[in-house]
N, CA, C, O and CB atoms as a CASP TS submission, in Angstrom:
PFRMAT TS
TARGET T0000
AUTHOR 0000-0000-0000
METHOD Language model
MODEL 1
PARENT N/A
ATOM      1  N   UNK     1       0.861  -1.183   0.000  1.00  0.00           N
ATOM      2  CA  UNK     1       0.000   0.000   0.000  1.00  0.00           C
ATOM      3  C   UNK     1       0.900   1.236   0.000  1.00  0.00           C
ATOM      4  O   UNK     1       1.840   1.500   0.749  1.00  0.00           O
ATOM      5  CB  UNK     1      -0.975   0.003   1.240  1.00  0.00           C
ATOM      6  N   UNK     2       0.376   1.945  -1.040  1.00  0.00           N
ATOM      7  CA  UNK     2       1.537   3.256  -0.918  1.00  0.00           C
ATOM      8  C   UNK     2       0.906   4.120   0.289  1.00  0.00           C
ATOM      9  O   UNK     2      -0.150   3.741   0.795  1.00  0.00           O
ATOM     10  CB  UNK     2       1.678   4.394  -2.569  1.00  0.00           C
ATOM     11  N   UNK     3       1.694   5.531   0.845  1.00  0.00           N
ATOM     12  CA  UNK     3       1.924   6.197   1.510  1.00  0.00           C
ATOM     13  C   UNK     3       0.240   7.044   1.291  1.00  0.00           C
ATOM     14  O   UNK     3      -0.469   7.370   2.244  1.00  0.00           O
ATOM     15  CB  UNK     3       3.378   6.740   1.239  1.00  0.00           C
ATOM     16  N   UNK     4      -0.074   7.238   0.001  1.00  0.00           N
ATOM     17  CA  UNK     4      -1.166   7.904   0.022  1.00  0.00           C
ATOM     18  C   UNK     4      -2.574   7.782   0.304  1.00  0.00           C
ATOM     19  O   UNK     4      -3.504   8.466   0.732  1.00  0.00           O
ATOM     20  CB  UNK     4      -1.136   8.186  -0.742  1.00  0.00           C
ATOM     21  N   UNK     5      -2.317   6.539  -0.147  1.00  0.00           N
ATOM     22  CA  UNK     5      -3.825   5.086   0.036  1.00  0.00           C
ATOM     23  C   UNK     5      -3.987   5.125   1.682  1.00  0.00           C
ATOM     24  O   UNK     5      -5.026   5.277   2.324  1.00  0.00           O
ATOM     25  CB  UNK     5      -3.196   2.810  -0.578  1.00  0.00           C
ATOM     26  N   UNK     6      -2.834   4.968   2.094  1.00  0.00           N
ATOM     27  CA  UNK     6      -2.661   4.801   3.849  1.00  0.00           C
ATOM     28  C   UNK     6      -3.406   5.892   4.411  1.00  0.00           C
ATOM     29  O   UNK     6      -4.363   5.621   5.136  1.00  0.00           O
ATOM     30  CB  UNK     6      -0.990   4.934   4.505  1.00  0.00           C
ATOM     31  N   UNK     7      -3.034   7.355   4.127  1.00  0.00           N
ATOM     32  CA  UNK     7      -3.467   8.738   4.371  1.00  0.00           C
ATOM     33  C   UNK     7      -4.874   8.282   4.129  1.00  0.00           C
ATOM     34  O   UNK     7      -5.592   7.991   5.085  1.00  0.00           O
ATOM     35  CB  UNK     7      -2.821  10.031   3.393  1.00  0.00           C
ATOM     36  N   UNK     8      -5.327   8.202   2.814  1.00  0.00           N
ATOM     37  CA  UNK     8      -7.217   8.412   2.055  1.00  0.00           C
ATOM     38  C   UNK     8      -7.509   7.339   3.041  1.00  0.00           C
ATOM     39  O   UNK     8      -8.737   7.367   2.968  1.00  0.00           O
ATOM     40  CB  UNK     8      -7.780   7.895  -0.126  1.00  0.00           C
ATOM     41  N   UNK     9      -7.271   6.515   3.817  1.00  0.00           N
ATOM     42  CA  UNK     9      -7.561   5.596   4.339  1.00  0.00           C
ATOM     43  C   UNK     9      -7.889   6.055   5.725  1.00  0.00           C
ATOM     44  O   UNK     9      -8.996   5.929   6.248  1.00  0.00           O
ATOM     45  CB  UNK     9      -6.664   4.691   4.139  1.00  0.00           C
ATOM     46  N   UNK    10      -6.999   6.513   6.192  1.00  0.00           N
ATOM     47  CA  UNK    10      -6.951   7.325   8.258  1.00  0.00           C
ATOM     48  C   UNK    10      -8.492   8.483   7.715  1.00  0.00           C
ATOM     49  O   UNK    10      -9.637   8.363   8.150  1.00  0.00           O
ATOM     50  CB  UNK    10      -4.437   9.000   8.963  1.00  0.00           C
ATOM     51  N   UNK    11      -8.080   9.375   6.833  1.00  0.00           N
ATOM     52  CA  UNK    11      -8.773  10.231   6.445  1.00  0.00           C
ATOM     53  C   UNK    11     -10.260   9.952   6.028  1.00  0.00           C
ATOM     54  O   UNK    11     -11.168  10.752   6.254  1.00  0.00           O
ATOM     55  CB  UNK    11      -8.092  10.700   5.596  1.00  0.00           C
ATOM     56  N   UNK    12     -10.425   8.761   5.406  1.00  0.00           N
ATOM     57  CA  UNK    12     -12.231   8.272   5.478  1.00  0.00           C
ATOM     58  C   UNK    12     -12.433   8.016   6.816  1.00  0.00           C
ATOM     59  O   UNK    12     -13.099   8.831   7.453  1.00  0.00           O
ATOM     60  CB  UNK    12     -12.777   6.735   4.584  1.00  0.00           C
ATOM     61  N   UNK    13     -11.979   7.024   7.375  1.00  0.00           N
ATOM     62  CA  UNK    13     -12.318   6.350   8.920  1.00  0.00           C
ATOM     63  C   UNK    13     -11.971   7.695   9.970  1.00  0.00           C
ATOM     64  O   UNK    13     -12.693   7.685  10.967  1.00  0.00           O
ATOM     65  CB  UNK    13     -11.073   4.719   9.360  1.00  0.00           C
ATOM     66  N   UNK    14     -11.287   8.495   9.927  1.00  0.00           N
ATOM     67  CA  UNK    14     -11.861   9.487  10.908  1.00  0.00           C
ATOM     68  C   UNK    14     -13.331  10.695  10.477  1.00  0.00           C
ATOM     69  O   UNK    14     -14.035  11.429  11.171  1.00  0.00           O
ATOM     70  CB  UNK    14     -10.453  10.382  11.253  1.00  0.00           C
ATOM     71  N   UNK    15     -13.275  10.400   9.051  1.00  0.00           N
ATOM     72  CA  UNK    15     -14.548  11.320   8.902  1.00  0.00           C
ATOM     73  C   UNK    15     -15.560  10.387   9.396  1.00  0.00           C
ATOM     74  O   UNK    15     -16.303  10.819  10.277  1.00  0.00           O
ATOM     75  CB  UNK    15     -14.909  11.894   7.315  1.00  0.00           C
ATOM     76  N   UNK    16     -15.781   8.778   8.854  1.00  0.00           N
ATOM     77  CA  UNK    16     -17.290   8.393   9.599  1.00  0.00           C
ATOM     78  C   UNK    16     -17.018   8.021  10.747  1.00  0.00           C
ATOM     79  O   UNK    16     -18.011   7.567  11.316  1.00  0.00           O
ATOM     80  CB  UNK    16     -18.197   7.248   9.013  1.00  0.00           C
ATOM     81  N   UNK    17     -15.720   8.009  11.599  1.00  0.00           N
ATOM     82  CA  UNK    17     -15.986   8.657  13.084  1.00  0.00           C
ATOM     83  C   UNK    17     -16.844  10.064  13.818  1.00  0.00           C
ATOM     84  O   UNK    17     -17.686  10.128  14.715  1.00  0.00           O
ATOM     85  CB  UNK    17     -14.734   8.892  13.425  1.00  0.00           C
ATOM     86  N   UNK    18     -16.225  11.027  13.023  1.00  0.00           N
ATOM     87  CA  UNK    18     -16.282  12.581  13.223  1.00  0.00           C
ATOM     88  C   UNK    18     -17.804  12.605  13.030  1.00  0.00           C
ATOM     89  O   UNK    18     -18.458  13.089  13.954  1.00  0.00           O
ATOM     90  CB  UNK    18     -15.314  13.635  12.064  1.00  0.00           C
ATOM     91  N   UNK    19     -18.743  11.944  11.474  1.00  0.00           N
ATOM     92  CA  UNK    19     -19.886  12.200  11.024  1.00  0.00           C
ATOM     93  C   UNK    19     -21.080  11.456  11.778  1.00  0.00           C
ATOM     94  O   UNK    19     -22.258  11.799  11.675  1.00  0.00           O
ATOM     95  CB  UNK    19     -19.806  11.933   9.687  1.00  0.00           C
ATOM     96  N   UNK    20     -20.567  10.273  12.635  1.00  0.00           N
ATOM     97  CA  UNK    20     -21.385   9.186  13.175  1.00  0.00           C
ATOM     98  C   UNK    20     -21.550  10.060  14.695  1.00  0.00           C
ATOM     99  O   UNK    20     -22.600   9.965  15.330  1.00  0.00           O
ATOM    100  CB  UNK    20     -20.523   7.424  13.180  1.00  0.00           C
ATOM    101  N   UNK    21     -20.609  10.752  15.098  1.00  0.00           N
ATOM    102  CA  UNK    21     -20.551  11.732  16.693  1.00  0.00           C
ATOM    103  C   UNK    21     -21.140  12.730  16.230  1.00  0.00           C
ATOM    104  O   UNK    21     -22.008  13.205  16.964  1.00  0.00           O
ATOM    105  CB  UNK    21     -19.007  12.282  17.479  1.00  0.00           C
ATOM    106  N   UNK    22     -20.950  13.268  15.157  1.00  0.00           N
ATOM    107  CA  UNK    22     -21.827  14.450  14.693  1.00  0.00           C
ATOM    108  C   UNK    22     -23.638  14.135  14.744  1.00  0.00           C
ATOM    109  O   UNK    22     -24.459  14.843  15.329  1.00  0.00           O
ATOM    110  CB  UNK    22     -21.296  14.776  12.992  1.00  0.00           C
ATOM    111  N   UNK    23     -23.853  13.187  14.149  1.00  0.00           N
ATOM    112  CA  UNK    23     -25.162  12.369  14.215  1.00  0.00           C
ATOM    113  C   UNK    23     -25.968  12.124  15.682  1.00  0.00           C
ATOM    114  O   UNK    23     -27.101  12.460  16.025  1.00  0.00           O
ATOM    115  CB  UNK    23     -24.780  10.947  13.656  1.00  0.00           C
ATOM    116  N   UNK    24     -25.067  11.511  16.290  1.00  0.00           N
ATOM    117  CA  UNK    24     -25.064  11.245  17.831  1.00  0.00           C
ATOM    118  C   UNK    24     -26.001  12.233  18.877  1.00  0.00           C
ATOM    119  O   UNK    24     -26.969  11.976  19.594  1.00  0.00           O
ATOM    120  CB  UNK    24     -23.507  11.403  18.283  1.00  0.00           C
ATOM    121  N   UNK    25     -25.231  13.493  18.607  1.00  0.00           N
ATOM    122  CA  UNK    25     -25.236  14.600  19.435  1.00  0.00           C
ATOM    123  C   UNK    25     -26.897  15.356  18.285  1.00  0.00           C
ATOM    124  O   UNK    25     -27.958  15.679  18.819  1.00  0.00           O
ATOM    125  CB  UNK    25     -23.234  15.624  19.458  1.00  0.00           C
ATOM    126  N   UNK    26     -26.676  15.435  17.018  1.00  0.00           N
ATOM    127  CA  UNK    26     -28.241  16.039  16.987  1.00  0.00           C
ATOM    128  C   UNK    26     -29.847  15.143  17.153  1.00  0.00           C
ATOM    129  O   UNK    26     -31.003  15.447  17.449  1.00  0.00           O
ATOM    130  CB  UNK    26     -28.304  16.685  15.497  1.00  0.00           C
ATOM    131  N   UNK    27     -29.023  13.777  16.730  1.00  0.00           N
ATOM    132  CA  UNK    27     -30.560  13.347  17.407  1.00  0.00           C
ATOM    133  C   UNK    27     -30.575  12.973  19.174  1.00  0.00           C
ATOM    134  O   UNK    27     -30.922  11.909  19.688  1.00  0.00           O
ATOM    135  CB  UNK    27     -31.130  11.729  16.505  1.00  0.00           C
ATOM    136  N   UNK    28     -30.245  13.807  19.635  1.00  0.00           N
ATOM    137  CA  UNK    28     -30.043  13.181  21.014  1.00  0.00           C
ATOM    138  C   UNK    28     -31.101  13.912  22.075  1.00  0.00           C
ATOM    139  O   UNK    28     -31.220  13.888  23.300  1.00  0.00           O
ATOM    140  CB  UNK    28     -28.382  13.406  21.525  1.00  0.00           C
ATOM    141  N   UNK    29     -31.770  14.536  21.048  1.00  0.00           N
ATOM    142  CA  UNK    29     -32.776  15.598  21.990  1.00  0.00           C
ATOM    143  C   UNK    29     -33.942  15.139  21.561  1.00  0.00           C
ATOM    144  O   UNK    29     -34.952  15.693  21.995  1.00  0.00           O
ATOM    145  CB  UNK    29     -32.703  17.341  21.768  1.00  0.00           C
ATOM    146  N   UNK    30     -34.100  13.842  20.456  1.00  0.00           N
ATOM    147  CA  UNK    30     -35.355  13.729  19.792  1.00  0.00           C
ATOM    148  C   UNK    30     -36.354  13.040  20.708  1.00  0.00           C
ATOM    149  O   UNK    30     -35.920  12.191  21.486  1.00  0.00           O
ATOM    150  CB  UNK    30     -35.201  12.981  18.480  1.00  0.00           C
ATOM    151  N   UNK    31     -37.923  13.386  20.685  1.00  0.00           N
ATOM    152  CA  UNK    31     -38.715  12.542  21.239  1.00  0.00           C
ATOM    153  C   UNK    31     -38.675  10.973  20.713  1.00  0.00           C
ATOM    154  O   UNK    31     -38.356  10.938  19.524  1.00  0.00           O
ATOM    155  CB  UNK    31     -39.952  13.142  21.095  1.00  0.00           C
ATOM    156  N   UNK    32     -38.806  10.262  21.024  1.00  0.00           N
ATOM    157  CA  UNK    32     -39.116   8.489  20.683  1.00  0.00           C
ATOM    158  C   UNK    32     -40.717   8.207  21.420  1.00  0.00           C
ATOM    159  O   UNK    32     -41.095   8.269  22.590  1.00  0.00           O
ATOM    160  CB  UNK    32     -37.609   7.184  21.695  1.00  0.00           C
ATOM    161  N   UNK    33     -41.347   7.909  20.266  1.00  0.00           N
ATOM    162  CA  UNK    33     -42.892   7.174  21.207  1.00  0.00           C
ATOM    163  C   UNK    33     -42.604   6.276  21.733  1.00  0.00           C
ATOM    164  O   UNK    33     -41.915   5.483  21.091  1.00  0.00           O
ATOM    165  CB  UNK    33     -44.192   6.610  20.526  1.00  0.00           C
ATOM    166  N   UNK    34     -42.844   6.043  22.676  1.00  0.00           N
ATOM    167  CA  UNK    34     -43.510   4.838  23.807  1.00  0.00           C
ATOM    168  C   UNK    34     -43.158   3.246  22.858  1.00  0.00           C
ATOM    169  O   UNK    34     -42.902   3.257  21.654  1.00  0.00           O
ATOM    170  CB  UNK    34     -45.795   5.151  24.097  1.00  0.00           C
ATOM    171  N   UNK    35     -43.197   2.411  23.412  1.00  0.00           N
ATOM    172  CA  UNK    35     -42.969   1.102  22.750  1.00  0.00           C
ATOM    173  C   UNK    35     -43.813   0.682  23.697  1.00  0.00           C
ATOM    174  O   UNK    35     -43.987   1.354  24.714  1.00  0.00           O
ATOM    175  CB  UNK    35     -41.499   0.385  22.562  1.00  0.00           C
ATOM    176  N   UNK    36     -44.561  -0.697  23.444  1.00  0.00           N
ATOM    177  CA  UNK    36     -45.239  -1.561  24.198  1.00  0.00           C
ATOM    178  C   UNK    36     -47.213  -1.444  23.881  1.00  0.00           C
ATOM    179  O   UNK    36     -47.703  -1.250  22.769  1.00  0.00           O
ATOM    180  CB  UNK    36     -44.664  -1.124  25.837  1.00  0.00           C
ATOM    181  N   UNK    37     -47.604  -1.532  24.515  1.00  0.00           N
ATOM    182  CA  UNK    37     -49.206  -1.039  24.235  1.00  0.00           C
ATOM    183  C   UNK    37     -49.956   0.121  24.556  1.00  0.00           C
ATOM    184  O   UNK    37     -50.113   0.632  25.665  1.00  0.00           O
ATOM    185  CB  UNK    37     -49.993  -1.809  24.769  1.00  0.00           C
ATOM    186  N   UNK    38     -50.429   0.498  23.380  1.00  0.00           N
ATOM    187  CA  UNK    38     -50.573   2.119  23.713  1.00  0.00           C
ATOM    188  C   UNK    38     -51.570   2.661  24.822  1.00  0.00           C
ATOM    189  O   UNK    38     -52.582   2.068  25.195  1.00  0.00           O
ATOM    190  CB  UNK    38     -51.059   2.847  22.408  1.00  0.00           C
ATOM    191  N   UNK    39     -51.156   3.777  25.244  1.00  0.00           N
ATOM    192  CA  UNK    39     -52.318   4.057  26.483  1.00  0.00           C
ATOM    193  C   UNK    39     -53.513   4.790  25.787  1.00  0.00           C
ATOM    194  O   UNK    39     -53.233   5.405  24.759  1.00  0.00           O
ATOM    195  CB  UNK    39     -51.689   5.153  27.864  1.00  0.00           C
ATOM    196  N   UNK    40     -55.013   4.802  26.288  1.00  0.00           N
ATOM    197  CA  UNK    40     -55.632   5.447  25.719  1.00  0.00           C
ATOM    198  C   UNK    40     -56.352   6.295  26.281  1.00  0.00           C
ATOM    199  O   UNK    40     -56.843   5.834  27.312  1.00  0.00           O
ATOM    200  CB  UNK    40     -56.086   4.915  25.127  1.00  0.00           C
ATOM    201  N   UNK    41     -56.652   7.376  26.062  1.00  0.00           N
ATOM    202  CA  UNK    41     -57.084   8.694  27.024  1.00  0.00           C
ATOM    203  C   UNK    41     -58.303   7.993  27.646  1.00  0.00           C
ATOM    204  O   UNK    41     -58.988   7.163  27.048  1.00  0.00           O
ATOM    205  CB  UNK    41     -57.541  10.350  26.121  1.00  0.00           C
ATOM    206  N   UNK    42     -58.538   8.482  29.127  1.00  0.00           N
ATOM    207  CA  UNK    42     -58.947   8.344  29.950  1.00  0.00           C
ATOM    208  C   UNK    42     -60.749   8.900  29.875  1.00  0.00           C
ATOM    209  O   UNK    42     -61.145  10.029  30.166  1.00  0.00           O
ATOM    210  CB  UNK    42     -57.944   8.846  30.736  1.00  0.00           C
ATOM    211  N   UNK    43     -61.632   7.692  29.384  1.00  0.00           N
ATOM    212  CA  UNK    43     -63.374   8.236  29.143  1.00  0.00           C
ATOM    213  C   UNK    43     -63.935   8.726  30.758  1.00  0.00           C
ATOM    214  O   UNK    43     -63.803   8.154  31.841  1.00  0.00           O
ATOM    215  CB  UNK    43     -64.641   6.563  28.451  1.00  0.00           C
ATOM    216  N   UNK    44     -64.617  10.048  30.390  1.00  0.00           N
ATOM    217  CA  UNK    44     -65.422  10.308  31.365  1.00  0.00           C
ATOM    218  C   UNK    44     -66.468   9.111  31.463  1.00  0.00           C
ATOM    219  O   UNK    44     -66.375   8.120  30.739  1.00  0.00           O
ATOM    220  CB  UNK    44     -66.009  11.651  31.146  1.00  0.00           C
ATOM    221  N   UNK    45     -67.581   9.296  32.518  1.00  0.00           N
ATOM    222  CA  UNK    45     -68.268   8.479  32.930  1.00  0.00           C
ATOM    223  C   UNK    45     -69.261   8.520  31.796  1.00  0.00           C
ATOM    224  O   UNK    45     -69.420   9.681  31.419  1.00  0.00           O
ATOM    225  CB  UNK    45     -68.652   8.685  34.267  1.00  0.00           C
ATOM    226  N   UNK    46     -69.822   7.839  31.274  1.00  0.00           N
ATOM    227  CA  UNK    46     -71.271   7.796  30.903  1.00  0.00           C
ATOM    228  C   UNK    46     -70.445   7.835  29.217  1.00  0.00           C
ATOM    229  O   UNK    46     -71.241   7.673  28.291  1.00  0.00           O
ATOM    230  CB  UNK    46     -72.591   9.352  31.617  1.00  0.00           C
ATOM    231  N   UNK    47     -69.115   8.012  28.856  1.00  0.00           N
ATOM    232  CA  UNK    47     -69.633   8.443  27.487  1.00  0.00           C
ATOM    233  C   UNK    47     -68.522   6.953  27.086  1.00  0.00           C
ATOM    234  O   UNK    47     -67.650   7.357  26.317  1.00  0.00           O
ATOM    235  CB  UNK    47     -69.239  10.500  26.754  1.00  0.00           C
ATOM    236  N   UNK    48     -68.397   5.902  27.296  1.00  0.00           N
ATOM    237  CA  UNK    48     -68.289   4.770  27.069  1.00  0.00           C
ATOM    238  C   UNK    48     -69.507   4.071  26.430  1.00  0.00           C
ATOM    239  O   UNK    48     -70.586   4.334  26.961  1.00  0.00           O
ATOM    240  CB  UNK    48     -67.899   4.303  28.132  1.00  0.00           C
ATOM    241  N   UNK    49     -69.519   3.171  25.314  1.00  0.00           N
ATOM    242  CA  UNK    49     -70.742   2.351  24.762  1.00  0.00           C
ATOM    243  C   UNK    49     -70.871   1.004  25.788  1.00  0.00           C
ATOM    244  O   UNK    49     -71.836   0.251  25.651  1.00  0.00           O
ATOM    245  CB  UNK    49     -70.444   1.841  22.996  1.00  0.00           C
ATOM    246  N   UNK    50     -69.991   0.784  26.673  1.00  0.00           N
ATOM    247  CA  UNK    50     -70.020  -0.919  27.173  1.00  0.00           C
ATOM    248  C   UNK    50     -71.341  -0.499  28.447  1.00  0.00           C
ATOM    249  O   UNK    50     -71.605   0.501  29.115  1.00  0.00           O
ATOM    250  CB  UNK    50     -67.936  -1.750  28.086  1.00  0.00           C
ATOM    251  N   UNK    51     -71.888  -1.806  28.308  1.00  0.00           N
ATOM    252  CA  UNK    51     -73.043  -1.789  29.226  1.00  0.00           C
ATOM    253  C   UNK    51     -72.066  -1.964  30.822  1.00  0.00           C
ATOM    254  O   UNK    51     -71.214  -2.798  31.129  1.00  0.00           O
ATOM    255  CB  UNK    51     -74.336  -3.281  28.776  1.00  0.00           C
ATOM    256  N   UNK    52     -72.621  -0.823  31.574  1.00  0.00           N
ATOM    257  CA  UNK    52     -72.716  -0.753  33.087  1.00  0.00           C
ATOM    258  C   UNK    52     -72.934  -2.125  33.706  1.00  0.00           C
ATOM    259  O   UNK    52     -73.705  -2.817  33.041  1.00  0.00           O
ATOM    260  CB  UNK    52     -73.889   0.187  33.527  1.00  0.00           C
ATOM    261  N   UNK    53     -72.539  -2.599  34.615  1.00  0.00           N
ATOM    262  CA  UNK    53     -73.125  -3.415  36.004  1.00  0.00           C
ATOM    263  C   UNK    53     -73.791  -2.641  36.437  1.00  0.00           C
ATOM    264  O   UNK    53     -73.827  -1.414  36.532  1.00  0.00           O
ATOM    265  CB  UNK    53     -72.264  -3.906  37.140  1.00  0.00           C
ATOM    266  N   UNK    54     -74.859  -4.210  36.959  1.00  0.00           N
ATOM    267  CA  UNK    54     -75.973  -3.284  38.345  1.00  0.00           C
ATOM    268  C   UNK    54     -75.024  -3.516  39.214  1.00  0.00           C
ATOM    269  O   UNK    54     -74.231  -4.444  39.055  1.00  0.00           O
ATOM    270  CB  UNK    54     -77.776  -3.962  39.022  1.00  0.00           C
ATOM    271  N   UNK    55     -74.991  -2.794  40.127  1.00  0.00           N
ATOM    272  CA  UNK    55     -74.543  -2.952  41.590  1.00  0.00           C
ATOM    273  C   UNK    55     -75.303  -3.834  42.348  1.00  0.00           C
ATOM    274  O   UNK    55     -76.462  -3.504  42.602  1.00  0.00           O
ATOM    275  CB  UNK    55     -74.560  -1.720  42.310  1.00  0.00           C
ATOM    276  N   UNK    56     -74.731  -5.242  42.893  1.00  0.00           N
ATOM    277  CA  UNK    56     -75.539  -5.842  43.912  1.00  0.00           C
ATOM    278  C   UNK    56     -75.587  -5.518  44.949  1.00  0.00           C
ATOM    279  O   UNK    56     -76.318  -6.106  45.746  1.00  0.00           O
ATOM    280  CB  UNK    56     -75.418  -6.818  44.100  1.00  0.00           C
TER
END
């Protein structure tokens, strides 16, 4: 390998070092949704369709 190949070589692998930390740091403030099962807003009384229990 000549002397220059060696250089273009250090010189790619520290840019997708430099570009992958660059990356790092702007999505690092991003929201991410929730994973798992979604929650679902909370029905007032009465405005649900499922039939009530009587109270025994």
């Amino acid at each position: 390998m000549e002397n220059w190949e060696a250089w273009l070589l250090i010189a790619l692998i520290l840019g997708v070092i430099v570009s992958n930390i660059m990356v790092l740091k702007h999505t690092a403030n991003f929201k991410m949704p929730q994973f798992g099962k979604p929650t679902l807003p909370k029905k007032e009384d009465g405005d649900d369709d499922t039939p009530s229990k009587p109270e025994a």
